[in-house]
C-alpha positions as CSV (number, residue, x, y, z in Angstrom):
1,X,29.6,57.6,-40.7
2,X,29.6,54.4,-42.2
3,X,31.8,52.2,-41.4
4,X,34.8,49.8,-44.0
5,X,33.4,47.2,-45.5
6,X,36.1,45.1,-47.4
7,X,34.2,44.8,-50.5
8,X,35.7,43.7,-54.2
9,X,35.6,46.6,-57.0
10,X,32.9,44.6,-58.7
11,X,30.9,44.5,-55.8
12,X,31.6,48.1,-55.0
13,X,30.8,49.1,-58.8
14,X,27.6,47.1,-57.9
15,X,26.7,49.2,-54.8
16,X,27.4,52.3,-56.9
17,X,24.8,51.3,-59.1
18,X,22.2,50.3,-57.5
19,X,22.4,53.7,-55.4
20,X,21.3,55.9,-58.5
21,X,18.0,54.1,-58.3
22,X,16.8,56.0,-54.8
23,X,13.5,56.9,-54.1
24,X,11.8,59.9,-54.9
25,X,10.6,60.4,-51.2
26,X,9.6,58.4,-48.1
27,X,6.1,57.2,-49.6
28,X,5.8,53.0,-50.0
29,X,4.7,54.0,-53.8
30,X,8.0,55.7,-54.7
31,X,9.8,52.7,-52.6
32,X,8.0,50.4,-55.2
33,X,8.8,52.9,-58.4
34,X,12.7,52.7,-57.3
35,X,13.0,49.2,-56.9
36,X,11.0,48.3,-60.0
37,X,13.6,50.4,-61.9
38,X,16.7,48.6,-60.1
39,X,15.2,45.3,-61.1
40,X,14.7,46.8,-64.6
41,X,18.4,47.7,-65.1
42,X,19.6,44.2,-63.5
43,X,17.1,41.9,-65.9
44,X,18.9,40.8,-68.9
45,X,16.6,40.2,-72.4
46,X,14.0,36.7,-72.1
47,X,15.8,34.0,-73.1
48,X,14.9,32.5,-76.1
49,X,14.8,28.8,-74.9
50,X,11.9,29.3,-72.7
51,X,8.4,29.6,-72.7
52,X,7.1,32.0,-70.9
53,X,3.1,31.9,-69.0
54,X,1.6,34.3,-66.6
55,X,-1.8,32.2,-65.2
56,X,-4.0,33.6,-62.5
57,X,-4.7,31.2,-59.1
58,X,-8.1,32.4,-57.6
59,X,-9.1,31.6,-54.5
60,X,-11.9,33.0,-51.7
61,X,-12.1,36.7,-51.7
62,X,-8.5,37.2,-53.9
63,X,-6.7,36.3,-56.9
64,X,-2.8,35.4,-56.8
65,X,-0.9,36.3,-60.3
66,X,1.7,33.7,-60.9
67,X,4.7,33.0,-63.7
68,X,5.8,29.8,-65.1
69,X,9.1,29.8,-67.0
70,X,9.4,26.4,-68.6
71,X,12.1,25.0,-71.0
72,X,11.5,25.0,-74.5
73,X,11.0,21.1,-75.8
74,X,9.0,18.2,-75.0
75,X,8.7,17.6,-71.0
76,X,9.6,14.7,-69.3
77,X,7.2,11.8,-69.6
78,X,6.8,12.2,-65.8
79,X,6.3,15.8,-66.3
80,X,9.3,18.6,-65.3
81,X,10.7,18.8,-61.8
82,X,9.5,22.5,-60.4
83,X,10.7,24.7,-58.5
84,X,7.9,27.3,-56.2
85,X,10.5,30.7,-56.0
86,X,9.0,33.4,-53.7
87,X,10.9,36.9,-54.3
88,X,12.5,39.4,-51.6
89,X,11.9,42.5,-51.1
90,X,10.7,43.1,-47.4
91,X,7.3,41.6,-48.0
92,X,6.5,45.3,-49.2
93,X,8.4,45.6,-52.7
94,X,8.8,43.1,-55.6
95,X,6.6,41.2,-57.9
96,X,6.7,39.0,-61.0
97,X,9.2,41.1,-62.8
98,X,11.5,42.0,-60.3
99,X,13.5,38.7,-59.8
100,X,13.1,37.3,-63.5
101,X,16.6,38.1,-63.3
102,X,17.1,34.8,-61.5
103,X,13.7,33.1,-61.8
104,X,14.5,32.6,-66.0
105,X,18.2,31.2,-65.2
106,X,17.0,29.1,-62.7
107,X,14.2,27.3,-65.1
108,X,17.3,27.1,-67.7
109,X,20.1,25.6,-65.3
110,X,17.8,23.4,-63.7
111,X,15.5,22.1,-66.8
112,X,13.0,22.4,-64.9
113,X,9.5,24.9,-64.0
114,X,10.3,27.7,-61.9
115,X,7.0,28.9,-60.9
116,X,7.2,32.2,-59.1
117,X,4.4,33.8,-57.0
118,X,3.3,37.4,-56.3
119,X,1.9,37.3,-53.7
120,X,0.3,40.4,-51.7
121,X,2.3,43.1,-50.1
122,X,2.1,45.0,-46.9
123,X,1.1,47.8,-46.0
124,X,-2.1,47.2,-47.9
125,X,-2.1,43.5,-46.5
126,X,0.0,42.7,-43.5
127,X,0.7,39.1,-42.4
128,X,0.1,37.1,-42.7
129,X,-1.4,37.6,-46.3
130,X,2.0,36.9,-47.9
131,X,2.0,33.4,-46.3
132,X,-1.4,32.7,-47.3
133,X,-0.6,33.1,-50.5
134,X,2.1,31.3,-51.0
135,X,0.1,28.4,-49.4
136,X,-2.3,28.4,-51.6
137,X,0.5,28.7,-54.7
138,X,2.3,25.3,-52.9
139,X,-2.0,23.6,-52.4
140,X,-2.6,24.8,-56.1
141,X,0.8,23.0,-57.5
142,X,-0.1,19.8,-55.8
143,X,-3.9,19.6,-57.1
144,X,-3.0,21.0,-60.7
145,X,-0.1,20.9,-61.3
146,X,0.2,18.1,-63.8
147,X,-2.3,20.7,-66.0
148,X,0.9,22.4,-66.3
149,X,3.4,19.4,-66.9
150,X,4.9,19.8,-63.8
151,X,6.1,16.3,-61.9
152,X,4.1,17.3,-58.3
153,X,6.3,14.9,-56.5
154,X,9.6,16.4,-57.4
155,X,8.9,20.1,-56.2
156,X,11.8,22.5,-54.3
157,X,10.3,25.7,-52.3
158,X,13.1,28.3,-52.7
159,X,13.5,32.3,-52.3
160,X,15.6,35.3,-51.6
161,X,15.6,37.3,-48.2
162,X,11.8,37.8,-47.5
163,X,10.8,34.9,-50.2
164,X,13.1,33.0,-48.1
165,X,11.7,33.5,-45.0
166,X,8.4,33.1,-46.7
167,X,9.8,29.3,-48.2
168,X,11.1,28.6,-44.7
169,X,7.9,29.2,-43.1
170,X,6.1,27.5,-46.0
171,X,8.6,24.3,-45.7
172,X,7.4,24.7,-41.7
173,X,3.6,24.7,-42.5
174,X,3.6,22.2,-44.8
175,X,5.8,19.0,-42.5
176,X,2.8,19.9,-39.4
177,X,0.1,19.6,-42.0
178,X,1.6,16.4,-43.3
179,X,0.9,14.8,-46.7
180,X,3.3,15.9,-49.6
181,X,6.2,17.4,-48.8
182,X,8.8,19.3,-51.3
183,X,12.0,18.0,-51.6
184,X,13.9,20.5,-50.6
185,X,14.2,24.2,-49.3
186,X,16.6,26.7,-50.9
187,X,17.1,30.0,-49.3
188,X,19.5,32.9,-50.0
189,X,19.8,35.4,-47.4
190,X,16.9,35.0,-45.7
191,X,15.2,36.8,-42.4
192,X,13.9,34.0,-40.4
193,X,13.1,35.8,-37.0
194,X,12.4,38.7,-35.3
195,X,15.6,38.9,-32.8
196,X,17.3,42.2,-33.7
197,X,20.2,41.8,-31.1
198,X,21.9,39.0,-33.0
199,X,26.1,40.2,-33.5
200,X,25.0,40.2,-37.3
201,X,22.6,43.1,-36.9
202,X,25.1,44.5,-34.8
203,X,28.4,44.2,-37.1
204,X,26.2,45.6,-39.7
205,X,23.9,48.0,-39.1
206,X,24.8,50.2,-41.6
207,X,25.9,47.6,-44.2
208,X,25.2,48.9,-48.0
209,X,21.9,47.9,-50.0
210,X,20.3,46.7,-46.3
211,X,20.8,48.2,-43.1
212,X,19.1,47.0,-39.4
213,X,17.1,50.1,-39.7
214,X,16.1,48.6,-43.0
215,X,14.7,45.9,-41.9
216,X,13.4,46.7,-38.9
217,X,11.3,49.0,-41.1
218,X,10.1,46.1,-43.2
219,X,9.5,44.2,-40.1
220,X,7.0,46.8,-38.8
221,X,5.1,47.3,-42.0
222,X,4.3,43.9,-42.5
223,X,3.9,43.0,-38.7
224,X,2.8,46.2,-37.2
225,X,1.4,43.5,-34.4
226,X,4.2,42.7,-31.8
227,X,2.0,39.5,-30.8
228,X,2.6,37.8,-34.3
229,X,6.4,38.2,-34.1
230,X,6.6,34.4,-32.7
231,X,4.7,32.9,-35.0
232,X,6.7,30.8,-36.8
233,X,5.0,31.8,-40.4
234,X,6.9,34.9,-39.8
235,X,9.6,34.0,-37.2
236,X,10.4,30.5,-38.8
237,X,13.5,29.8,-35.6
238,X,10.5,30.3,-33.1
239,X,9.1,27.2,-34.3
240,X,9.4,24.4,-31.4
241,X,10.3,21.8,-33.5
242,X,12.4,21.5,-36.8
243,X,11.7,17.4,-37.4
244,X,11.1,16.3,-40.4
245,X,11.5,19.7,-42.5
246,X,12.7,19.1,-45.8
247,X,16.3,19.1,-46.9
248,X,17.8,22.8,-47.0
249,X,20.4,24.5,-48.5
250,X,21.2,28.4,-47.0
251,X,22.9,31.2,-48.4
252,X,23.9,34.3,-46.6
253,X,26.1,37.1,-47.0
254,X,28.9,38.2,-44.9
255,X,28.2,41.5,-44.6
256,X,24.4,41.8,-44.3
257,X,22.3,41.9,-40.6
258,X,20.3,38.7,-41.6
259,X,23.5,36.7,-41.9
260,X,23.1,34.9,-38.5
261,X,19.8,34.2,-39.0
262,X,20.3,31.7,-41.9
263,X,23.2,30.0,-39.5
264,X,20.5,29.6,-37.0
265,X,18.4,28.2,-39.2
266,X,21.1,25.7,-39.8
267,X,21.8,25.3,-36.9
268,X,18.7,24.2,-35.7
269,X,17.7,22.0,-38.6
270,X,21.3,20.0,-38.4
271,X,20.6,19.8,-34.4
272,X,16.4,18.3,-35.3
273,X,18.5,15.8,-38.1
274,X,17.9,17.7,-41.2
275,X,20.1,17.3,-43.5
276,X,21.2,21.3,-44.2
277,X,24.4,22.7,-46.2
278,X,25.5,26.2,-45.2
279,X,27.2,28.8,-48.3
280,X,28.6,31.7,-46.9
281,X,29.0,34.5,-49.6
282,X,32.0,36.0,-48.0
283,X,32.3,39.5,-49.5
284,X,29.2,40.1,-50.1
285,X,26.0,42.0,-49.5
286,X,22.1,41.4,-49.1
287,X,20.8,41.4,-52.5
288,X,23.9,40.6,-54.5
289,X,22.3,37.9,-56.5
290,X,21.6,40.5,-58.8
291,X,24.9,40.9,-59.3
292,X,25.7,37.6,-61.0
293,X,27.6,37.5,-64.3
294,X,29.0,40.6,-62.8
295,X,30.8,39.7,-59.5
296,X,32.6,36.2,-59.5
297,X,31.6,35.7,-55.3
298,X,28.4,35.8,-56.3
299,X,27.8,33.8,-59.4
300,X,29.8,31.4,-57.0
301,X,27.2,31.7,-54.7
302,X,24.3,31.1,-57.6
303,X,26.4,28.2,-58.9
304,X,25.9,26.5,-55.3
305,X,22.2,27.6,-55.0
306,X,22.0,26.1,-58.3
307,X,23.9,22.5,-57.2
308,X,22.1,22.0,-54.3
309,X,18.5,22.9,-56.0
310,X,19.6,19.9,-58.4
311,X,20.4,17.2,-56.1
312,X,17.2,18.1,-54.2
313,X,15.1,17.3,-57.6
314,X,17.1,14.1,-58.4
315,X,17.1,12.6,-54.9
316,X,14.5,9.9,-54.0
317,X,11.2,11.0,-52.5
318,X,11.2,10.5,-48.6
């Protein structure tokens, strides 16, 4: 039986709803079909006072589909601060249209590009295809980006749950390879390792919208390989050193198993002298962003995503 959670009626109504979009059956296909739907009922109309451009990046063997939502007018004369916005979904659900429901606010709120990737999903492509991907989206914006207006030295990597981990890992990557560096990382309940005995998986297990049987699932479809789970371009707090990462900003949720792996992850960059601010969406659940407009925790919680994104694009280069 599950167990209270102490959850506002706007929350709850939220849970409600998202619950009449189950899958069909176990397949990964009807997973996808379900999903899709949620993210359909949860996208409000394009907004008018963007442009909207879906380009293709191709590289070796594989083409990556990407989105840029840009503000309608003239662009900087520097060109438009960006921001790289991987979606959740477990590695194994999600695309280009599931998280325009934040991805078109965000490009509004922030005048800025929000490019968003789609990369590959598991179980057709396990990891670490998703990575690759998105490094080759975050190579891509620094060669040609200027083709598309964007201002390639004022660049944040962001995401939601496995986005996040994906931008973490990315943020990672990119400080050992050295040369340009994003200003910041923003990441809203993100998975960042593979230690299932934290007290968060515990206190939660069953917690509504993801449980730790959810994503140990997700875990094992898109690392079916025990030996990859320490690789920190899946396990971002098994990396040995977190110097000289770029500025971070971490949302979790109270009630939701991955919540103590974004204090880690704060933890840990605060300890290596990263500068990292910590939002806890008390009340709430994994994937309640879509809930904003709807629940006032979490437009709370996108109002601070939103702040900290900000400063990161305004603040001096390193």
């Amino acid at each position: 039986m599950q167990k209270p959670y102490p959850l506002s009626d706007e929350m709850r109504e939220f849970v409600a709803t998202s619950a009449r979009f189950g899958a069909a059956d176990d397949s990964v296909q009807a997973m996808r079909d379900a999903y899709d739907a949620l993210c359909r009922h949860f996208t409000p109309a394009r907004d008018a006072r963007l442009a909207i451009e879906d380009h293709v990046i191709s590289e070796p063997g594989r083409h990556i589909p990407v989105r840029l939502y840009r503000p309608v007018g003239e662009a900087p004369a520097q060109g438009w601060p960006c921001v790289l916005y991987l979606h959740g979904g477990g590695w194994v659900v999600g695309g280009l249209d599931s998280h325009e429901f934040i991805t078109a606010p965000m490009a509004r709120d922030l005048s800025a590009v929000v490019v968003a990737v789609d990369y590959r999903l598991a179980p057709e492509h396990v990891f670490p295809a998703a990575f690759d991907d998105c490094l080759a989206a975050w190579r891509h914006l620094q060669a040609q980006g200027d083709a598309w207006g964007i201002d390639t030295s004022r660049v944040v990597l962001a995401g939601d749950s496995a986005g996040g981990n994906l931008a973490a890992a990315l943020s990672l990557e990119i400080a050992k390879r050295g040369g340009a560096a994003p200003r910041g990382q923003a990441l809203i309940y993100p998975g960042l390792g593979t230690d299932h005995s934290l007290a968060s998986f515990r206190d939660n297990t069953d917690a509504p919208l993801l449980s730790t049987a959810d994503v140990e699932y997700f875990l094992r479809v898109y690392a079916p390989d025990p030996a990859s789970h320490d690789d920190p371009r899946l396990a971002p707090l098994a990396a040995p050193s977190f110097e000289g990462l770029a500025p971070a900003f971490v949302a979790v949720a109270e009630f939701d198993p991955l919540r103590d792996d974004g204090e880690l992850y704060v933890e840990r960059l605060r300890a290596a002298g990263v500068p990292a601010q910590f939002h806890l969406g008390r009340g709430l659940l994994h994937g309640c962003m879509r809930a904003m407009g709807r629940c006032p925790e979490t437009t709370g919680l996108y109002e601070a995503f939103i702040a900290a994104i900000a400063a990161m694009l305004e603040s001096r280069a390193a």
